[in-house]
C-alpha positions in Angstrom: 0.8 34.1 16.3 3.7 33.2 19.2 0.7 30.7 20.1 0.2 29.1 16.9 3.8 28.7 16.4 4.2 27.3 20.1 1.5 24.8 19.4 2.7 23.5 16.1 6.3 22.9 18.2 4.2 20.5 20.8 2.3 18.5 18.0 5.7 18.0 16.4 7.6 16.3 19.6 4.2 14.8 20.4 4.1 12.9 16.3 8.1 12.6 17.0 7.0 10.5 20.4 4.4 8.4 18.6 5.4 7.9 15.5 7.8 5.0 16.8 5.3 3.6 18.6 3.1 3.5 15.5 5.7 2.3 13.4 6.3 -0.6 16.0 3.0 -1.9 16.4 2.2 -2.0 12.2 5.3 -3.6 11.8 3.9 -6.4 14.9 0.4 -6.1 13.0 1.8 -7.8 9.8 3.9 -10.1 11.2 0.9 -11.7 12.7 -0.6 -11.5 9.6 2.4 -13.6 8.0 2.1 -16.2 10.9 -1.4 -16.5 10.0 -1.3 -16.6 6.2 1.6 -18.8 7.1 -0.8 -21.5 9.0 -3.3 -21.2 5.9 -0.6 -22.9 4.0 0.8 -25.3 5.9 -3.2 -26.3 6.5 -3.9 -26.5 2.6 -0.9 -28.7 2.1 -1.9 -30.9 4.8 -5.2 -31.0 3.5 -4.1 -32.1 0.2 -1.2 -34.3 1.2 -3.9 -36.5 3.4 -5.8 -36.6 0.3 -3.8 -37.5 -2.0 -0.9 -39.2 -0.2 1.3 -36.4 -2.2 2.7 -32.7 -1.9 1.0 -30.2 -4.0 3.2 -29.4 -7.3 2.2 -25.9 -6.6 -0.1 -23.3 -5.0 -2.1 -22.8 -7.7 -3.4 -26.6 -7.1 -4.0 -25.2 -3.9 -6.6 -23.0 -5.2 -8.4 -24.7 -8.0 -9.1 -27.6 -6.0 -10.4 -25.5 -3.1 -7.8 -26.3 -0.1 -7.1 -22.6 -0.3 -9.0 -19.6 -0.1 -6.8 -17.4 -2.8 -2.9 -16.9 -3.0 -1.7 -14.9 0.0 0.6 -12.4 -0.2 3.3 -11.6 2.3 2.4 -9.1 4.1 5.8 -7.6 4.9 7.0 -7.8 1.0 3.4 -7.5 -0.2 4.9 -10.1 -2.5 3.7 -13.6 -3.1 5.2 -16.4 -0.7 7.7 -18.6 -2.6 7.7 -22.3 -1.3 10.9 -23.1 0.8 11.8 -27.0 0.3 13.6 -29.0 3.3 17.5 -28.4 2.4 17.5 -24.7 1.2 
């Protein structure tokens, strides 16, 4: 019993120890993501901009017309991105 209880007290400073660790590296994991879902847009709109010598009036253009895969959401948020226009 004195054993059990000694080895659940070991796996709780050893989860305390990691846990940060873990909690670090997702947070790093979707950050790349959001750089990379971040590119896919800025592609798209390049795409379509050399095509039609225009921005895109949304993201949904994006996606019927085939520069874009789907809508991405933000990783971080897990909401969808929300264009940011030069001046905001």
């Amino acid at each position: 019993m004195a054993a059990l209880l000694v080895m659940i007290g070991v796996m709780a400073i050893v989860l305390s120890a990691v846990m940060p660790v873990w909690r670090h590296e997702s947070q790093r994991e979707k950050e790349a993501e959001m750089v990379f879902r971040g590119q896919q847009y800025v592609r798209a709109i390049r795409l379509y901009q050399s095509r039609f010598q225009t921005l895109p009036p949304s993201f949904d253009v994006l996606v019927s017309q085939r520069f874009l895969r789907k809508k991405f959401k933000d990783p971080i948020t897990n909401d969808d991105f929300q264009p940011r226009f030069a001046g905001q």
